[in-house]
C-alpha positions, 0 to 999 in steps of 0.5 A, a space after each residue: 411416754 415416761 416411766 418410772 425407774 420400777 417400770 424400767 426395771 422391769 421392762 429391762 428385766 422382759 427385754 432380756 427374754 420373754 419371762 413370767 412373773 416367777 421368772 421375774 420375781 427370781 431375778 430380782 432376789 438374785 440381782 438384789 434389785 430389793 437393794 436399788 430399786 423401789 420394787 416390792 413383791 407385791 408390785 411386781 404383778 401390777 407394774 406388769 398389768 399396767 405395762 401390758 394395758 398401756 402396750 409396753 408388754 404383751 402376754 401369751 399363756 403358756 404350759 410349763 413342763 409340768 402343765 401348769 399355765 403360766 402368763 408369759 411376757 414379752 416386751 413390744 417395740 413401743 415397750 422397746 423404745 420406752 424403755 430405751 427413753 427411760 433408760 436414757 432420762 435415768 442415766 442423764 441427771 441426778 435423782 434424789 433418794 430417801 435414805 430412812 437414816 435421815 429420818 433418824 437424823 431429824 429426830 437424833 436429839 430425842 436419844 441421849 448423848 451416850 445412845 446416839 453415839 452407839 446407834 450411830 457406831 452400829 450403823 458404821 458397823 452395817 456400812 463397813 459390813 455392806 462394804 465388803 459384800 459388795 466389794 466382793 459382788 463386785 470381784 465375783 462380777 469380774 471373774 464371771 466376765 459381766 457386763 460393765 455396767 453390772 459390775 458398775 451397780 457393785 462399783 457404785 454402791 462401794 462408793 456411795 457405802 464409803 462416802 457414807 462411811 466418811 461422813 458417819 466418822 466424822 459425825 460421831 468424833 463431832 459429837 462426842 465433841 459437843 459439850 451439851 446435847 
């Protein structure tokens, strides 16, 4: 059975331990998983209903300390397994992303000269900005001893901000080279 990255994402999230949808939405506001993942809010109770009727996930109701009932979900040996294979076939080759940057390139002609390098700056300026919170998510992952592969997701994302960083200067110093726009 394959599964989408979403799905990975949550059965990784109910694997940990067994949690509600509130628990689940938590830890994907405080794991910036909005930044990596194509989870939105409103997926979050669907991908868990079609992970439970396809046997990935069970569920079980429980009362909280305040007496409110609360769908608890717990994740199965087959959702162990899948999520074992999704994980393993994320890891192992290269996906292509949709960068919203890149639908702005396709249609940069339609500013002039003068706009398309300040929006371009502007962006640089986001990257730079990026770059340091991530930079420090990555040293407040060290010095709270995380796992490696979590001060990887900060690590990486470094990376890729300073690639892009790269590629935005280079673009806008051959711009504001070309004669005619």
């Amino acid at each position: 059975m394959t599964i989408s990255s979403k799905e990975v994402a949550l059965l990784g999230l109910v694997y940990e331990k067994p949690k509600h949808a509130y628990e689940i939405e938590n830890d994907i506001k405080e794991r910036d998983m909005r930044y990596w993942t194509d989870i939105s809010m409103s997926s979050v109770y669907k991908l868990l209903n079609k992970l439970e009727k396809n046997g990935l996930l069970e569920s079980e109701i429980r009362l909280s300390e305040n007496n409110i009932s609360q769908k608890i979900y717990k994740i199965t040996p087959q959702g162990k397994y899948v999520l074992k294979d999704g994980v393993r076939e994320l890891v192992s080759a290269w996906q292509p992303s949709k960068y919203p940057v890149d639908v702005a390139l396709s249609n940069l002609t339609l500013l002039n000269k003068t706009d398309a390098v300040q929006s371009l700056n502007s962006y640089s300026k986001s990257l730079d900005e990026m770059i340091e919170y991530y930079k420090a998510l990555e040293k407040s992952l060290q010095d709270h001893a995380c796992d490696l592969s979590y001060v990887q997701l900060a690590t990486r994302r470094i990376c890729l901000l300073r690639a892009e960083k790269e590629w935005i200067t280079n673009f806008i110093v051959k711009l504001q080279e070309v004669k005619e726009w």
